[in-house]
C-alpha positions in Angstrom: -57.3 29.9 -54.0 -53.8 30.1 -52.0 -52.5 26.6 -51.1 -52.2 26.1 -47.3 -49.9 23.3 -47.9 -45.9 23.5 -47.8 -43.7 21.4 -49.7 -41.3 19.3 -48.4 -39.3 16.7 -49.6 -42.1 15.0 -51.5 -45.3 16.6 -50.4 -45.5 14.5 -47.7 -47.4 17.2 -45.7 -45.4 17.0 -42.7 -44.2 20.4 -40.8 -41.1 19.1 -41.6 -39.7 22.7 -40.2 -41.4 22.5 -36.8 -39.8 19.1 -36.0 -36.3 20.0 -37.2 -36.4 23.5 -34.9 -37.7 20.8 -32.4 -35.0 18.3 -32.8 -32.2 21.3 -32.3 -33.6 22.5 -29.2 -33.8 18.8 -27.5 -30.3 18.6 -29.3 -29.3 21.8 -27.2 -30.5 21.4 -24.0 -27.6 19.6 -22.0 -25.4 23.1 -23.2 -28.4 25.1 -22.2 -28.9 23.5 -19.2 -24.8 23.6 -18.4 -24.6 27.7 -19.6 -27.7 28.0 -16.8 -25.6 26.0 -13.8 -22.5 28.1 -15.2 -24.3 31.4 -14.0 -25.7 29.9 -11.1 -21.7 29.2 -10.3 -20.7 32.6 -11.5 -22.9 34.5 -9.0 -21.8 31.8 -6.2 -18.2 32.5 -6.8 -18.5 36.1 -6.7 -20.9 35.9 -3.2 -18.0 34.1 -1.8 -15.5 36.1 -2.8 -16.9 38.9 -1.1 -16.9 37.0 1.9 -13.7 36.1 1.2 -12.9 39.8 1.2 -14.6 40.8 4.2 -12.8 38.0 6.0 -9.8 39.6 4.9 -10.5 42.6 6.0 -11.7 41.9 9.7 -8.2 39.2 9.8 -6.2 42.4 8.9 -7.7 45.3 11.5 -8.1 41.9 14.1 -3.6 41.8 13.3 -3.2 45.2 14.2 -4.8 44.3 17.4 -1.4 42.3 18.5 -0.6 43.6 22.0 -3.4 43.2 25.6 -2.7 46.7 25.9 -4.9 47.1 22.6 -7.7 46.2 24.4 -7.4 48.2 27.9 -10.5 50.8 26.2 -12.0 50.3 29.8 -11.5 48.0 32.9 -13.6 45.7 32.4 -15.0 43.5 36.6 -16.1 40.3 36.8 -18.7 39.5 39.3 -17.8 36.1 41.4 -19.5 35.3 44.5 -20.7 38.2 45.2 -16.9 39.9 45.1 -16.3 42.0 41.7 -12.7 42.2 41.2 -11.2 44.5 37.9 -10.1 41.8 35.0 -6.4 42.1 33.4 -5.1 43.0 30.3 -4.3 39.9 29.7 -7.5 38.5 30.9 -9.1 40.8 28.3 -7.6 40.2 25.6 -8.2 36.4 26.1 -12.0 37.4 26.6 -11.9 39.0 23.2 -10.4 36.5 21.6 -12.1 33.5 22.6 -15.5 35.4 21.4 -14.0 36.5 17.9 -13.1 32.4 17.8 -16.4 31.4 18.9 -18.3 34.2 16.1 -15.9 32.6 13.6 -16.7 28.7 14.7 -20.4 30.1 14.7 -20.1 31.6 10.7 -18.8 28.6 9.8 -21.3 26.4 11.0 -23.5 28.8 9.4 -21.9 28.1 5.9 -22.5 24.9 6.0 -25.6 24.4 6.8 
């Protein structure tokens, strides 16, 4: 008949293996638990520096937008008391800008919350 004992040490009948595989992993887990945050920080970084890129992008074709001209694709009327009147160049262009500002106050707001 095949023993079902192991012998460790002096055949103290302890799973002498199981606790020492045990004792490593609670050894291990602040690293394991750091490599896990690590990745979480990888794929962070990388989202942001996509953003980071499309920002870029939409900052560089907003620059060659320099001039009101730029933005005379159409003549654009406001409506006050009842008397429309055909807006500016000028007055476009500050239209534009003010609502590429206000997108880029509202995507920030949306970062951080």
């Amino acid at each position: 008949m095949a023993s079902t004992y192991s012998i460790s040490g002096l055949a103290s009948g302890l799973d002498w293996r199981s606790m020492i595989s045990q004792l490593v992993e609670l050894e291990r887990r602040p690293i394991t638990l750091l490599e896990e945050k690590q990745t979480t920080l990888g794929e962070k970084k990388s989202a942001w520096n996509q953003v980071n890129s499309l920002l870029r992008s939409l900052k560089t074709a907003a620059g060659a937008l320099n001039s009101p001209d730029d933005f005379s694709l159409f003549t654009p009327k406001a409506t006050i008391n009842a008397v429309t009147k055909p807006m500016t160049a000028a007055q476009n262009f500050l239209l534009v800008s003010f609502c590429f500002q206000l997108i880029f106050i509202v995507f920030t707001i949306f970062l951080y919350f």
